[in-house]
C-alpha positions as CSV (number, residue, x, y, z in Angstrom):
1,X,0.0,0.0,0.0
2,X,1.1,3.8,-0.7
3,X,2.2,5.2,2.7
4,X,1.2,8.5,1.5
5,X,-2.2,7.7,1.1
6,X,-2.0,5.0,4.0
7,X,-3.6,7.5,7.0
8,X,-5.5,9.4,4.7
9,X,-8.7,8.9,6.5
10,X,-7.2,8.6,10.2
11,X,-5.4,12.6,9.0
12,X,-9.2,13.9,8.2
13,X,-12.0,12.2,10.7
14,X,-13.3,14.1,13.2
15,X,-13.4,13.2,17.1
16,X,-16.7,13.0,17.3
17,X,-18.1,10.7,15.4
18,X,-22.0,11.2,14.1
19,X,-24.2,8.1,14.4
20,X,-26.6,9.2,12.3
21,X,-24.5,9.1,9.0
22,X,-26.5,6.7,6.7
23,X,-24.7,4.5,5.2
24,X,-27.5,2.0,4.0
25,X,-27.1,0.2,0.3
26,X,-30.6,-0.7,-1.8
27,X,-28.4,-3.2,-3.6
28,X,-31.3,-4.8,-6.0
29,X,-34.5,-3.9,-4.1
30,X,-32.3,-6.0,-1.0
31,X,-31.7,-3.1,2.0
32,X,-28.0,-3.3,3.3
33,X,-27.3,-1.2,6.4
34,X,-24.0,-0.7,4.6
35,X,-21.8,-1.7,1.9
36,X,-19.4,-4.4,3.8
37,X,-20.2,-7.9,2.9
38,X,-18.4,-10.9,4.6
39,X,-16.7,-12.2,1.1
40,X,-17.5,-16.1,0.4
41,X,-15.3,-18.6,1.8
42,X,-13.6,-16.3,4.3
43,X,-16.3,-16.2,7.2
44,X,-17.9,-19.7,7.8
45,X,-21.5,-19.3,8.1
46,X,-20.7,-16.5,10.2
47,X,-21.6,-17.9,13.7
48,X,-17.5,-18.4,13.6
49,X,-17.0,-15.0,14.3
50,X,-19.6,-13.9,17.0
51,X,-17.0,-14.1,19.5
52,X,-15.2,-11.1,18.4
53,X,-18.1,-8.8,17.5
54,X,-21.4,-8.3,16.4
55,X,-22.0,-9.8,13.5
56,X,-25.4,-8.0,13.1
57,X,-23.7,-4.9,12.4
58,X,-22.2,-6.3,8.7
59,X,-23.8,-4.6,5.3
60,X,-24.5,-8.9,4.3
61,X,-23.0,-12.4,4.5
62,X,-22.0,-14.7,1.9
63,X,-22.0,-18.0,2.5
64,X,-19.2,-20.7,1.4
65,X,-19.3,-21.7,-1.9
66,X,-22.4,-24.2,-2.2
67,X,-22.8,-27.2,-3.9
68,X,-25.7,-29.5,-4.6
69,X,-23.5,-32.8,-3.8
70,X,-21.1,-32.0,-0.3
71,X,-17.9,-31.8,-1.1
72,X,-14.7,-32.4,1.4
73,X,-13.2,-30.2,-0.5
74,X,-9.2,-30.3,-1.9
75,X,-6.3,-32.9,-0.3
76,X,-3.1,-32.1,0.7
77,X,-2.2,-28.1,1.8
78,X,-4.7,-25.6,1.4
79,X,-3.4,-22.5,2.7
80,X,0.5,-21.2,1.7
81,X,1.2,-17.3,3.2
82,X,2.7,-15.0,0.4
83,X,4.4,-11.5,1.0
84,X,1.3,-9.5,1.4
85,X,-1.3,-12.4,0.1
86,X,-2.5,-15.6,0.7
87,X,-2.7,-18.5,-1.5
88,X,-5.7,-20.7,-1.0
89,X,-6.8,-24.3,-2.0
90,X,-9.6,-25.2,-0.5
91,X,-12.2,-26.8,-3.2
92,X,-15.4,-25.8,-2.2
93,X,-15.7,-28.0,0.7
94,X,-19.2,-27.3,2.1
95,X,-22.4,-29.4,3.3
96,X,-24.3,-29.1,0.5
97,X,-27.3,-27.1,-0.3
98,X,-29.9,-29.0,1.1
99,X,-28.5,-29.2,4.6
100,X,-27.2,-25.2,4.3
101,X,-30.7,-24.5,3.9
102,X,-31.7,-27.0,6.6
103,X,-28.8,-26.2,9.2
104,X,-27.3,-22.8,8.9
105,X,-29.9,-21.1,6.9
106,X,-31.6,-20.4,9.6
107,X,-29.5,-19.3,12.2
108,X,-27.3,-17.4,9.8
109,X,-31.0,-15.4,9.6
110,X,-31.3,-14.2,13.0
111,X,-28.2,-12.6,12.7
112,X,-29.9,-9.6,10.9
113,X,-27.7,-8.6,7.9
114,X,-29.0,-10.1,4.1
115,X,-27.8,-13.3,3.4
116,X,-26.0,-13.8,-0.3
117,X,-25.4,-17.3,-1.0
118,X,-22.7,-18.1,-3.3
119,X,-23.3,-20.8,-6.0
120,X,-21.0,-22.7,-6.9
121,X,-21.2,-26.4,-9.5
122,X,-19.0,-28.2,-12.1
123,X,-21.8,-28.7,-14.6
124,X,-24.4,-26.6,-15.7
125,X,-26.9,-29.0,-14.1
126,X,-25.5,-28.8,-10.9
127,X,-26.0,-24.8,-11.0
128,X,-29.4,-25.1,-12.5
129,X,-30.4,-27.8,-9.6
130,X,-28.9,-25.4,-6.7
131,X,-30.3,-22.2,-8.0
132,X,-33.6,-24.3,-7.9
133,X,-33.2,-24.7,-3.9
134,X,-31.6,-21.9,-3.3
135,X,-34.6,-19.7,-5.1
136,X,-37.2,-20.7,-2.9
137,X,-35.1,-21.0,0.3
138,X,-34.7,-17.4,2.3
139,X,-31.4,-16.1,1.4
140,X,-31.4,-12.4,-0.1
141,X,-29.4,-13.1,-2.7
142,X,-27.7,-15.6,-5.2
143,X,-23.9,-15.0,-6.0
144,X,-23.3,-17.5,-8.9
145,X,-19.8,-18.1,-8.6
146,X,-18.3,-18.8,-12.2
147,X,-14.7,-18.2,-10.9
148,X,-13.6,-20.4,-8.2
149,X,-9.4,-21.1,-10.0
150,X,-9.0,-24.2,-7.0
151,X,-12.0,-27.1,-8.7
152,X,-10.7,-29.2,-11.8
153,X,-14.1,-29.2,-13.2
154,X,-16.9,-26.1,-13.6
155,X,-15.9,-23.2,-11.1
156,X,-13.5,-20.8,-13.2
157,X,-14.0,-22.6,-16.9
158,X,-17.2,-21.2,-17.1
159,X,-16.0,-17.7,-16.4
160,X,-13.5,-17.9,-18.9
161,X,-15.1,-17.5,-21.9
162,X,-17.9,-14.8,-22.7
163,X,-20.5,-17.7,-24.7
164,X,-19.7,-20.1,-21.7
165,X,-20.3,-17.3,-19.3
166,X,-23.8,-16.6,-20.7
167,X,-25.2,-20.0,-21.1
168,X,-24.4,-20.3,-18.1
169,X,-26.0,-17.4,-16.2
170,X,-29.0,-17.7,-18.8
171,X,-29.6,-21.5,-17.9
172,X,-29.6,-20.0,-14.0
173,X,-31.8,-17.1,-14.3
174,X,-34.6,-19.1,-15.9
175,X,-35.2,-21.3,-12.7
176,X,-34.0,-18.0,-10.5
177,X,-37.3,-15.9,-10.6
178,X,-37.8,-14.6,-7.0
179,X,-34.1,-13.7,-5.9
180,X,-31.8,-11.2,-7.7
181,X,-29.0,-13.1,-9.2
182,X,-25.3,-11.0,-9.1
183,X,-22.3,-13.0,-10.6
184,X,-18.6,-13.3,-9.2
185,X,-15.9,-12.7,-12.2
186,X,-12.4,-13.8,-12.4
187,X,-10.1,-11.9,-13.0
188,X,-8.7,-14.4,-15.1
189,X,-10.4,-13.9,-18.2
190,X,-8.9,-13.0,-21.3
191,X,-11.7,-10.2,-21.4
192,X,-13.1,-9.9,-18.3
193,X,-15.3,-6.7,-20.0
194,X,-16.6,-9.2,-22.4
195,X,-17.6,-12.2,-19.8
196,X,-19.3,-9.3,-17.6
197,X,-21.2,-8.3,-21.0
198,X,-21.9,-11.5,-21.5
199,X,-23.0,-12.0,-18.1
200,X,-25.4,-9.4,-18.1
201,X,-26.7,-9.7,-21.2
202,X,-28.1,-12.8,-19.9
203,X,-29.3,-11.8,-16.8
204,X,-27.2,-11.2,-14.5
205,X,-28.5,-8.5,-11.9
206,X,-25.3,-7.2,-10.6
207,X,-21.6,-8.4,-11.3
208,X,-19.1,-9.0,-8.0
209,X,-15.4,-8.8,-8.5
210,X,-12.8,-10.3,-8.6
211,X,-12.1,-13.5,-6.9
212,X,-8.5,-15.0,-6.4
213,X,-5.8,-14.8,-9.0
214,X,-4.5,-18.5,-10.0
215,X,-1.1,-18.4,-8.8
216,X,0.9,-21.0,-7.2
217,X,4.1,-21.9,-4.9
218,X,7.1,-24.3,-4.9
219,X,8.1,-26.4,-1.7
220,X,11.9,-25.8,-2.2
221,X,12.9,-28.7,0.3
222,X,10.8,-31.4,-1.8
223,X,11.4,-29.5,-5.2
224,X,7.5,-30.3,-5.8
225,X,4.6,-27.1,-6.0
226,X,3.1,-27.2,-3.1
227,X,-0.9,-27.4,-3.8
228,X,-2.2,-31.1,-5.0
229,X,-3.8,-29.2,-7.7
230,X,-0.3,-27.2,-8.8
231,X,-2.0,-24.0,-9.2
232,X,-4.1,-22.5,-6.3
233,X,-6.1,-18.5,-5.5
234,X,-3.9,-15.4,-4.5
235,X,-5.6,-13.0,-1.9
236,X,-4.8,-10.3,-0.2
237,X,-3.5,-6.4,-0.2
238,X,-0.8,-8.1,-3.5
239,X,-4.1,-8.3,-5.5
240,X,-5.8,-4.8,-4.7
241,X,-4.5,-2.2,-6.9
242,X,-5.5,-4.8,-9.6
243,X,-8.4,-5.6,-8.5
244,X,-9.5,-1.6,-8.2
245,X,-7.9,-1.6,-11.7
246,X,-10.7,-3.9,-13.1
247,X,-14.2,-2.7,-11.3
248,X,-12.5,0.9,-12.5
249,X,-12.4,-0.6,-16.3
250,X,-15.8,-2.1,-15.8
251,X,-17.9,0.7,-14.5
252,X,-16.4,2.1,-17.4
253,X,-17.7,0.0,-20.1
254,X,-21.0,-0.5,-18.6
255,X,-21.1,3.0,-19.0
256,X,-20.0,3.0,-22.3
257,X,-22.8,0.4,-23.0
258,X,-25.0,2.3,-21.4
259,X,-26.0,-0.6,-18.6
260,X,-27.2,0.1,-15.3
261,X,-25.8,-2.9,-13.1
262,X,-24.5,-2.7,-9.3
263,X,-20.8,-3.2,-9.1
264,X,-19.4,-4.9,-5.5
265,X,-16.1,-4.8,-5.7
266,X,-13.3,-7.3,-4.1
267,X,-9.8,-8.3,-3.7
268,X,-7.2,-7.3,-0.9
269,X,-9.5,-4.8,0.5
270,X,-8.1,-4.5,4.6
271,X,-8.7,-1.0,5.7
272,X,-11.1,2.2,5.2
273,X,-8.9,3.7,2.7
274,X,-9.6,0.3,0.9
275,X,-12.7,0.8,0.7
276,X,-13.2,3.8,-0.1
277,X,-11.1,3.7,-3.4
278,X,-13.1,0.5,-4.4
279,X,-16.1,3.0,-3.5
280,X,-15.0,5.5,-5.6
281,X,-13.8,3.7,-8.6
282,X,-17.5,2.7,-8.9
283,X,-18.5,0.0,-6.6
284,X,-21.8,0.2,-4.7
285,X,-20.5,-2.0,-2.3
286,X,-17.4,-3.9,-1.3
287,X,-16.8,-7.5,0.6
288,X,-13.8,-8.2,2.8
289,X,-11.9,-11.4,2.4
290,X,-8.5,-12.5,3.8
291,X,-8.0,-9.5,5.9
292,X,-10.6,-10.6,8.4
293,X,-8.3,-13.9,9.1
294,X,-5.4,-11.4,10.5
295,X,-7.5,-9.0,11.9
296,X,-11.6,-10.3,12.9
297,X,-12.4,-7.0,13.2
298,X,-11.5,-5.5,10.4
299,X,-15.2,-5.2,8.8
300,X,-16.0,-3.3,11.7
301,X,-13.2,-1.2,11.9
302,X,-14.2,-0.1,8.3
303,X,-17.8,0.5,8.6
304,X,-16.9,2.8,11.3
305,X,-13.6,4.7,9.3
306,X,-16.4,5.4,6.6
307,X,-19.0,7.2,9.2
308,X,-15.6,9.0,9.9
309,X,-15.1,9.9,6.2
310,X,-18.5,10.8,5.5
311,X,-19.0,12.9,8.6
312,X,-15.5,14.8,8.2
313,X,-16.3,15.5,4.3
314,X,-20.1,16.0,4.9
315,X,-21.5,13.5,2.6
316,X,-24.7,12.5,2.9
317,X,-24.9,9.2,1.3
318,X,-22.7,6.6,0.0
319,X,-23.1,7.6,-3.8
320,X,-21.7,10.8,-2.8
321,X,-18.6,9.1,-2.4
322,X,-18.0,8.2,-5.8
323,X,-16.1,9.6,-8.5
324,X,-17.5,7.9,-11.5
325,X,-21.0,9.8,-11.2
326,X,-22.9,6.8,-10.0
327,X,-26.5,6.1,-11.4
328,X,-28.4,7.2,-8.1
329,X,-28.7,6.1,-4.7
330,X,-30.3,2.9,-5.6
331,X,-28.6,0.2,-7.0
């Protein structure tokens, strides 16, 4: 990170901070007391973390990547730290749909922020039969996850390419009728512009980005890469200023294009500042990943720096926080 921008909001806030700043998102007719999302994979089912704060306070949660068969998920090491990043293998290991919505569904719930569930398959089927479930189930919102790098089949391939992409989403949003449907691009694509396009061309409500970056690591001592699967998903603050890069590029051409599709932006996002440039490069919201695993409160600690911002620069909603001149307050 830029040390001259690193205490950018922390040189600006004012001491007393004003609880009534409003910092509620209407992201797809879903209310969100505020833009920070609990990023998929990253937070459990969210009962993990009631220990260190109150979880109630969160913008939304999004659940572990879900599958309509469980999955244990990938052998061998799943998690190698990087210089500012984290490289993750962990292959979608979840309970499966049915007993999500059976099990944690529900207590997930009472915890008051909307509940995203991210969709994840390796055939179309798969998607089409969890979207099914998951439409009439009470989560908020479906996060079909085309972009998971660490699965050998589905996950990532179908994010790859922009006619992949859209069969995909289409095949989805004909069995998702009641919940808005937002898709998670890679950042892998060749044109990530033309898969979100694509995307939204065939229904997509809103577009999330970006997941992990396929990287991978060497074990030096065995002379072998460490991940079973070779290649595995980089996290982290390494990732951000790409990751700000793309949304950036994206609002743009949807601009261009002249669509009007909520942007929640991701990637190595671990303080205010953080989210404030994601904010202002066009996002609507934002979701916090890997940070939270050094530092639980670190959603908190954001949610708080922006009542800072906003009350020190007299904003009065989050769109007033953009630079991009954002569609409205609505997204």
């Amino acid at each position: 990170m830029n040390d001259s921008n690193e205490n950018v909001v922390n040189d600006t806030i004012v001491k007393e901070q004003n609880n009534e700043v409003d910092l509620s998102v209407n992201l797809m007719g879903v209310k969100l007391k505020n833009p920070v999302i609990a990023a998929s994979g990253t937070f459990g089912n969210s009962s993990e973390y009631s220990d260190f704060f109150d979880v109630s306070l969160l913008g939304g949660l999004c659940t572990k990547g879900l599958t309509i068969v469980p999955r244990a998920g990938n052998k061998g090491v799943r998690v190698w730290e990087t210089p500012s990043g984290l490289l993750n293998s962990i292959g979608l290991e979840n309970i499966g749909i049915v007993d999500f919505i059976e099990k944690d569904l529900p207590n997930m719930k009472k915890l008051g922020p909307a509940i995203i569930a991210n969709l994840s398959g390796g055939e179309s089927d798969e998607y089409v039969k969890g979207a099914v479930l998951l439409n009439e189930s009470s989560v908020d919102i479906i996060e079909l996850n085309i972009s998971c790098p660490n699965v050998k089949v589905g996950g990532m391939a179908f994010g790859l390419d922009p006619g992949t992409a859209a069969a995909l989403v289409s095949a989805v949003r004909r069995v998702c009728r009641d919940k808005p449907l937002m898709v998670k691009l890679s950042p892998n694509a060749p044109s990530l512009s033309a898969v979100a396009l694509a995307c939204v061309n065939a229904g997509a409500d809103a577009l999330s980005l970006v997941n992990t970056f396929k990287a991978m690591a060497i074990d030096i001592i065995n002379r072998k890469p460490v991940f079973e699967n070779t290649t595995a998903g980089l996290s982290g603050p390494a990732i951000k200023p790409i990751a700000l890069r793309m949304v950036w590029e994206l609002f743009e051409t949807l601009k261009d294009s002249n669509i009007q599709v909520p942007i929640v932006g991701l990637g190595g996002i671990s303080c205010t500042n953080d989210a404030l440039e994601f904010l202002m490069a066009g996002a609507c919201a934002i979701q916090v990943g890997s940070a939270t695993f050094a530092n639980p409160l670190t959603m908190i600690e954001i949610i708080d720096g922006l009542k800072q911002y906003m009350t020190a620069n007299k904003l009065n909603s989050l769109s007033d926080i953009s630079i991009r001149g954002l569609y409205g307050k609505d997204y």
